[in-house]
LUMZA-451578 format. One line per field, with one value per residue (C-alpha): residue number from 0; residue in one letter; x negated, y, z. Coordinates in steps of 0.001 Angstrom, whole numbers, plus 500000, padded with zeros to 6 digits. Layout:
LUMZA-451578
nr: (NUM / ...)
rest: (a / ...)
u: (X / ...)
v: (Y / ...)
w: (Z / ...)
end
This chain:
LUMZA-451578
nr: (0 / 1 / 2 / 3 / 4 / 5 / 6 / 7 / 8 / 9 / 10 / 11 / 12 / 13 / 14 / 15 / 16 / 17 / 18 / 19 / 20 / 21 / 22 / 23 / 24 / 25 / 26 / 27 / 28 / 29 / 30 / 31 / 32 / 33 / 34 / 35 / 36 / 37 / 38 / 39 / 40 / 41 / 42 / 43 / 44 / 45 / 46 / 47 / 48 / 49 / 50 / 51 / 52 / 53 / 54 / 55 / 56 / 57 / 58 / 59 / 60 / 61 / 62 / 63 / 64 / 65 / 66 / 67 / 68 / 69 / 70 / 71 / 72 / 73 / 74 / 75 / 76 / 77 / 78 / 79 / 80 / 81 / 82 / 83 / 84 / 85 / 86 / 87 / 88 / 89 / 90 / 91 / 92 / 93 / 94 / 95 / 96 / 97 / 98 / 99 / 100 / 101 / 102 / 103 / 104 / 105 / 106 / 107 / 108 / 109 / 110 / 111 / 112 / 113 / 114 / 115 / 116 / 117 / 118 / 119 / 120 / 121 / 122 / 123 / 124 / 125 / 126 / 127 / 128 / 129 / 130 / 131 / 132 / 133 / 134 / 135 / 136 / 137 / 138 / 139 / 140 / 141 / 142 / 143 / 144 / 145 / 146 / 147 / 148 / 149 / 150 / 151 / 152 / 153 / 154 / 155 / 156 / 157 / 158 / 159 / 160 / 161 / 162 / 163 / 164 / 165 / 166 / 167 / 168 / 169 / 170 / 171 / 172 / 173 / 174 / 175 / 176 / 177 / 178 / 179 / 180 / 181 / 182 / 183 / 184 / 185 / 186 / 187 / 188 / 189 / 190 / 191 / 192 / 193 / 194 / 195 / 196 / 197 / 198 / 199 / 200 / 201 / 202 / 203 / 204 / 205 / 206 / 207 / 208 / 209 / 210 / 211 / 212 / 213 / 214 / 215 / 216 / 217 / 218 / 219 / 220 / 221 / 222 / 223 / 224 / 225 / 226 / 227 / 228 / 229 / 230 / 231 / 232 / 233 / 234 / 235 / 236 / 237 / 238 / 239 / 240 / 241 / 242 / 243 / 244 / 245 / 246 / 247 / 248 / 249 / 250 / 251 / 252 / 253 / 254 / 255 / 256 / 257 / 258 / 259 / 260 / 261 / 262 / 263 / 264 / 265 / 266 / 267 / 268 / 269 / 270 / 271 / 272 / 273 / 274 / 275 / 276 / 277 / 278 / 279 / 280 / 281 / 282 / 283 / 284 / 285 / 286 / 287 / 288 / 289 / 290 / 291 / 292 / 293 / 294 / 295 / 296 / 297 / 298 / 299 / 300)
rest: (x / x / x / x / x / x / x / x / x / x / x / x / x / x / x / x / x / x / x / x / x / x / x / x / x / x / x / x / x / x / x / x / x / x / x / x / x / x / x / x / x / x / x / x / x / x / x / x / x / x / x / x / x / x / x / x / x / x / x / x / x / x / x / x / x / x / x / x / x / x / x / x / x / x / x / x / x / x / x / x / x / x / x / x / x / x / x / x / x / x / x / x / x / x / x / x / x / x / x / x / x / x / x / x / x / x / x / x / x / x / x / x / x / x / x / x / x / x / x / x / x / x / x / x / x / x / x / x / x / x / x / x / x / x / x / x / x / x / x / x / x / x / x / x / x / x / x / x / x / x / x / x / x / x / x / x / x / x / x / x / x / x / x / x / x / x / x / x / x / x / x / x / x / x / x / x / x / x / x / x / x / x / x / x / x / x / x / x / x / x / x / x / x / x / x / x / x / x / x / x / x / x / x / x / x / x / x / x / x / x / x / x / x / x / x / x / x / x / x / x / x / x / x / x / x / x / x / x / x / x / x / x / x / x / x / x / x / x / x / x / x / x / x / x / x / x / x / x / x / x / x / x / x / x / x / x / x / x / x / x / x / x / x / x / x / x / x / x / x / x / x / x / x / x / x / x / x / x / x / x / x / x / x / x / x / x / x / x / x / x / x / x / x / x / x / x / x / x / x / x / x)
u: (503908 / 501043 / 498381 / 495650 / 497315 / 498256 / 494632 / 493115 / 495440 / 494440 / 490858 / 491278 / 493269 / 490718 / 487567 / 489650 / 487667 / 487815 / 484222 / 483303 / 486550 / 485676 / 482247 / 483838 / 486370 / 483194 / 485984 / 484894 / 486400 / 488544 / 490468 / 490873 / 492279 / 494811 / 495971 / 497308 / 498638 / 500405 / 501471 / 502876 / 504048 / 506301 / 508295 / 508103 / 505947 / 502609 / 500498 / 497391 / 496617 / 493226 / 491687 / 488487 / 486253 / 488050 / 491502 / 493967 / 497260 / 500558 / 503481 / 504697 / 501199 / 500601 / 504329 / 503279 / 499947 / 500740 / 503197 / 500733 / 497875 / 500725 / 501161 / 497464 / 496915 / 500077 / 498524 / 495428 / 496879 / 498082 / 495226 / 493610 / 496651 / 495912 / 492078 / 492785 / 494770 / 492374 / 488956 / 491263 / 491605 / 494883 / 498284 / 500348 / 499698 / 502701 / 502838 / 505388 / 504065 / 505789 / 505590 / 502762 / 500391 / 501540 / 500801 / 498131 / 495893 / 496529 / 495648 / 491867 / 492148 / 494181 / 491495 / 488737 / 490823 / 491687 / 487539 / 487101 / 489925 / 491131 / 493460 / 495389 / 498558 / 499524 / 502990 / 503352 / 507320 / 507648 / 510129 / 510306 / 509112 / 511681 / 512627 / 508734 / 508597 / 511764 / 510331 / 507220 / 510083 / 511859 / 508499 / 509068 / 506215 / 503113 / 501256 / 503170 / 501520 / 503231 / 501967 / 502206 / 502719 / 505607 / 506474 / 507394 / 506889 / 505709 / 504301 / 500308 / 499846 / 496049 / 495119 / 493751 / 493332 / 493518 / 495885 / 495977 / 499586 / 499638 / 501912 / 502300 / 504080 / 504663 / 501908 / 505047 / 505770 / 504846 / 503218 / 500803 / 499041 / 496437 / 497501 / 498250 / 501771 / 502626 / 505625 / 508087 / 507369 / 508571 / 512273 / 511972 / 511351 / 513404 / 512347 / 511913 / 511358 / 511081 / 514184 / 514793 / 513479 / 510249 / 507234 / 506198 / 509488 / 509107 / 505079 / 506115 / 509380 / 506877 / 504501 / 506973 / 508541 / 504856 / 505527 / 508394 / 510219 / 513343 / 513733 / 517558 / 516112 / 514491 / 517028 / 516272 / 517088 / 516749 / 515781 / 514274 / 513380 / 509805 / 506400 / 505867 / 510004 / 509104 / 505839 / 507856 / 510661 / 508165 / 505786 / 509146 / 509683 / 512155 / 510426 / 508174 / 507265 / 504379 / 502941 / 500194 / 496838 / 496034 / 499722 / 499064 / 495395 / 496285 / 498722 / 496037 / 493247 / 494828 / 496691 / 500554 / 500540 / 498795 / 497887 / 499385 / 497394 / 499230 / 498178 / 499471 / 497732 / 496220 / 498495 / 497595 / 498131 / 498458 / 498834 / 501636 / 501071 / 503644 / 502273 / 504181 / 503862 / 501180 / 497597 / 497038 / 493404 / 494211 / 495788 / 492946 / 490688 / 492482 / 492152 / 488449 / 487828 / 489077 / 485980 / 487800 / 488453 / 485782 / 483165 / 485149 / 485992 / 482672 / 481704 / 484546 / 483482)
v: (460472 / 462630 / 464909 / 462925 / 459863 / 461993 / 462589 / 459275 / 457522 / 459682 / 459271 / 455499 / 456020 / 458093 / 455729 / 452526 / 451269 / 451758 / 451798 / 455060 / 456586 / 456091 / 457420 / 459930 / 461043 / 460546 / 458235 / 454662 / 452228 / 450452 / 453774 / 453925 / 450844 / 451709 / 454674 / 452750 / 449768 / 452473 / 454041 / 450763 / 449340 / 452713 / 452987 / 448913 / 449494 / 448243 / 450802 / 448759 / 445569 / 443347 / 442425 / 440743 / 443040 / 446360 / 447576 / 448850 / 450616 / 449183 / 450746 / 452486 / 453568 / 455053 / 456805 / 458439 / 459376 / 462782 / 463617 / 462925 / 465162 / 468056 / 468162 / 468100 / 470806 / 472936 / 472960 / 474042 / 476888 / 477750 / 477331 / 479984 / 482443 / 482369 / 482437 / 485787 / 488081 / 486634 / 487620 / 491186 / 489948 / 490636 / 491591 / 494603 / 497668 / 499123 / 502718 / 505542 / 508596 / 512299 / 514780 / 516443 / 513840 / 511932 / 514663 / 516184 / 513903 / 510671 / 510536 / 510610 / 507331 / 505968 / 506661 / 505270 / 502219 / 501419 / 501846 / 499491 / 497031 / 497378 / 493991 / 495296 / 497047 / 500257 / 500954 / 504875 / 506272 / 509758 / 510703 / 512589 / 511190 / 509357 / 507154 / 506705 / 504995 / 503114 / 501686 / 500713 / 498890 / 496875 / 495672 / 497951 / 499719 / 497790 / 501516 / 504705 / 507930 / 510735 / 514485 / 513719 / 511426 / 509028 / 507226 / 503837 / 501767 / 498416 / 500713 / 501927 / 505111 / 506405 / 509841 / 509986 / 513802 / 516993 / 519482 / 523265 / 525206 / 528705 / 531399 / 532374 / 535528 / 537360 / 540420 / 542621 / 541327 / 543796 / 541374 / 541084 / 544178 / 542366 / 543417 / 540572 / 539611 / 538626 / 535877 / 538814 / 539597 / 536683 / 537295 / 540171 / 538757 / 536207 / 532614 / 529492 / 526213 / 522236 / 519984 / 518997 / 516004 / 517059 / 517099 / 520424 / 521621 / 519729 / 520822 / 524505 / 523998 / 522304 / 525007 / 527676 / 525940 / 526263 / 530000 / 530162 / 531062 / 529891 / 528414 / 529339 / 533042 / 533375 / 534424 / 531287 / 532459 / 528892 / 525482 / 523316 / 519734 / 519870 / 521752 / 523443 / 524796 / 526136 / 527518 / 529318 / 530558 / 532556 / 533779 / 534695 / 537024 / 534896 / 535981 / 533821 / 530117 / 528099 / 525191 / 523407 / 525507 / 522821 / 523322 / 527253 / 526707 / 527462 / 530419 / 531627 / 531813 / 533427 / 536453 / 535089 / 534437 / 535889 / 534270 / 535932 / 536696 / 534659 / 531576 / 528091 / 525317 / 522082 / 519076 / 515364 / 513063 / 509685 / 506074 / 504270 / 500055 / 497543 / 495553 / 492553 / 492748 / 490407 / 493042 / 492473 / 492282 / 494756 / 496937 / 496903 / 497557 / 500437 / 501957 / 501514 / 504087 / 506722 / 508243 / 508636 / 504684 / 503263 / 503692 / 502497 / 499194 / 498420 / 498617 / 496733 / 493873)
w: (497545 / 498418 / 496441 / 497843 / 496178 / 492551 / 493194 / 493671 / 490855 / 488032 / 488722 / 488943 / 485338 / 483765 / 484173 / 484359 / 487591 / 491396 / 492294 / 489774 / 490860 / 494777 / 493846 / 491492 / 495268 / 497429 / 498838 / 499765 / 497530 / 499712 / 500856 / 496512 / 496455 / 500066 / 498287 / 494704 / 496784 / 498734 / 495127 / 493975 / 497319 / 497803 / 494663 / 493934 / 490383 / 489108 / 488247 / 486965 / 485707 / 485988 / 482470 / 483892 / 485114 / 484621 / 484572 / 482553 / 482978 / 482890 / 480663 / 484115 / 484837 / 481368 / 481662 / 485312 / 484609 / 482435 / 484700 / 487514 / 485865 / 485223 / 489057 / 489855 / 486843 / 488569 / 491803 / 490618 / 489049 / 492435 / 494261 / 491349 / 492160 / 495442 / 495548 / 493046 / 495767 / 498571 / 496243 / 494924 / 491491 / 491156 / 493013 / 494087 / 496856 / 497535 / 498893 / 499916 / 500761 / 501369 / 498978 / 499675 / 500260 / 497209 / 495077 / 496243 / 498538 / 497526 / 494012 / 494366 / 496453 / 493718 / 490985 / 493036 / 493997 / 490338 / 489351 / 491920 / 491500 / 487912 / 487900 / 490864 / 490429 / 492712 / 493112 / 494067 / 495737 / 497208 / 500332 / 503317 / 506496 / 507662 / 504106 / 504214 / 508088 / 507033 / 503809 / 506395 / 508532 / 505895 / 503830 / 501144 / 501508 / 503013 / 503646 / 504479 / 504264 / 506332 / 507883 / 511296 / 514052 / 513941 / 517557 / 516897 / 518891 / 516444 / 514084 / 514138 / 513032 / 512235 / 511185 / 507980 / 507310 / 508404 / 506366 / 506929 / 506554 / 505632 / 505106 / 501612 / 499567 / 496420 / 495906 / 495841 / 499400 / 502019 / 504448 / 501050 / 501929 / 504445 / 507797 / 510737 / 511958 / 514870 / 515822 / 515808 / 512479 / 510788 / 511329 / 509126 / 506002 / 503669 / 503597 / 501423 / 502732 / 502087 / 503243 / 506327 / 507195 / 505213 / 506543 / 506231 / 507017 / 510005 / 510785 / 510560 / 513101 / 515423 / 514992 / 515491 / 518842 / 519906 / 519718 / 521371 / 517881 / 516825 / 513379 / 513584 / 513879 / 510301 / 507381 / 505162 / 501806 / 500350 / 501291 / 497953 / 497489 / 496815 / 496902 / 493409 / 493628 / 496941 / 495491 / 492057 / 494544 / 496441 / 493384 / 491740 / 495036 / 496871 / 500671 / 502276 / 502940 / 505241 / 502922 / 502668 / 501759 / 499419 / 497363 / 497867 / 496010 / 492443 / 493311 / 495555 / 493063 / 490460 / 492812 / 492261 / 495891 / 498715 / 502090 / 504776 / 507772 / 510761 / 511718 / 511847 / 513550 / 511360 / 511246 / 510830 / 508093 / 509314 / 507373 / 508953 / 509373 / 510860 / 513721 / 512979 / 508844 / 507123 / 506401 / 503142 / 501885 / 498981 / 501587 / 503823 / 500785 / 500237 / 503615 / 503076 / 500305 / 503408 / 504998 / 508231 / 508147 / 506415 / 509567 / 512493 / 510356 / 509214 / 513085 / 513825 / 511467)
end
């Protein structure tokens, strides 16, 4: 049994006659009339009987012909679902990003997304870099947002933004006072720092190597899981720490931190993509709202 013939039957049913259904199909009216004698043939049943001119349905054609409109109806409904993720109506983006970015970057893109595509749904996790590129791997995530560049080979990885890292401390701090310090400085004071694995934590080591500086050299007081207990450790007194300027802000403006004059080179955020993965249309609608993406695809198209 095929949909073309659920399709052809209950039209034939409906109007009770082969030529208005044909018309009805923009079928011709013998390919009506193949597709019933197929019906019938198939499963050994009459579907319709001829009362003079027109025709009427037998008992196993009036039994078949609600079931036959629930499939059509069904179908329908799944066609709709369908034609609603392909036209953004509805569906699910699903995103893990690292700390940083989740918190402090991403959110504007969120807010614009959801003006823009209220129905949709936007599923948010946080980790470090490495639980974000495996969530990219296994599907979890269909867009991975990490500070910078992760080599894998079937992933693409775009930069998005730039970020700026600074070194931060207490006013009490003497490095507070305004003058510059030099790489051989910075084993002389106390640190606090993200996780390994972090991205920061992993922006400053590369920065650092750069130098010629050891990480193993700085007396790291304390290592903490996220941004804002790095941020308290240090306004409490607790040494120093490199974060993001953006994180540093609010400290910054209102003199419970002060930005240390050394400097630290930018780093990249980049949106991580699986080559092989199915591109959703809500994910590449949401890559759109990025300035630094929106151009090249729109020249692209």
């Amino acid at each position: 049994m095929t949909f073309e013939q659920l399709r052809i039957f209950v039209a034939v049913a409906e109007r009770q006659h082969v030529t208005r259904a044909a018309e009805a199909l923009n079928l011709s009216q013998s390919a009506v009339s193949h597709a019933i004698g197929a019906l019938e043939a198939r499963y050994h049943t009459k579907l319709f009987d001829r009362v003079g001119r027109r025709i009427e349905l037998t008992e196993p054609g009036r039994a078949f012909l609600p079931e036959a409109r629930s499939i059509l109806a069904q179908t329908e409904h799944a066609e709709f679902v369908l034609s609603e993720f392909g036209m953004l109506e509805r569906g699910t983006l699903r995103v893990k990003a690292s700390q940083t970015i989740a918190s402090y970057w991403l959110p504007r893109y969120f807010a614009n997304f959801r003006r823009q595509y209220p129905r949709i749904d936007v599923h948010l996790s946080i980790g470090n870099t490495a639980q974000v590129a495996d969530a990219v791997e296994t599907g979890e995530a269909e867009l991975g947002f990490v500070e910078g560049v992760v080599d894998i080979a079937h992933f693409q990885s775009i930069p998005v933004a730039r970020d700026q890292l600074v070194v931060v401390v207490a006013p009490e701090h003497p490095w507070a006072e305004g003058r510059r310090i030099t790489p051989k400085h910075l084993s002389k004071s106390d640190w606090a720092l993200r996780e390994s694995g972090s991205g920061t934590r992993s922006a400053f080591e590369h920065a650092l190597a750069q130098l010629g500086v050891d990480l193993a050299s700085l007396p790291i007081a304390m290592e903490l899981p996220s941004n804002e207990a790095v941020r308290a450790a240090v306004e409490a007194g607790l040494g120093a720490t490199a974060i993001s300027a953006t994180v540093a802000a609010p400290s910054l403006e209102v003199g419970l931190l002060h930005h240390v004059r050394f400097s630290l080179p930018e780093r990249e955020f980049h949106v991580l993509r699986h080559k092989e993965r199915y591109r959703s249309k809500i994910g590449e609608a949401f890559l759109e709202l990025m300035p630094s993406l929106a151009e090249p695809r729109r020249q692209h198209k």
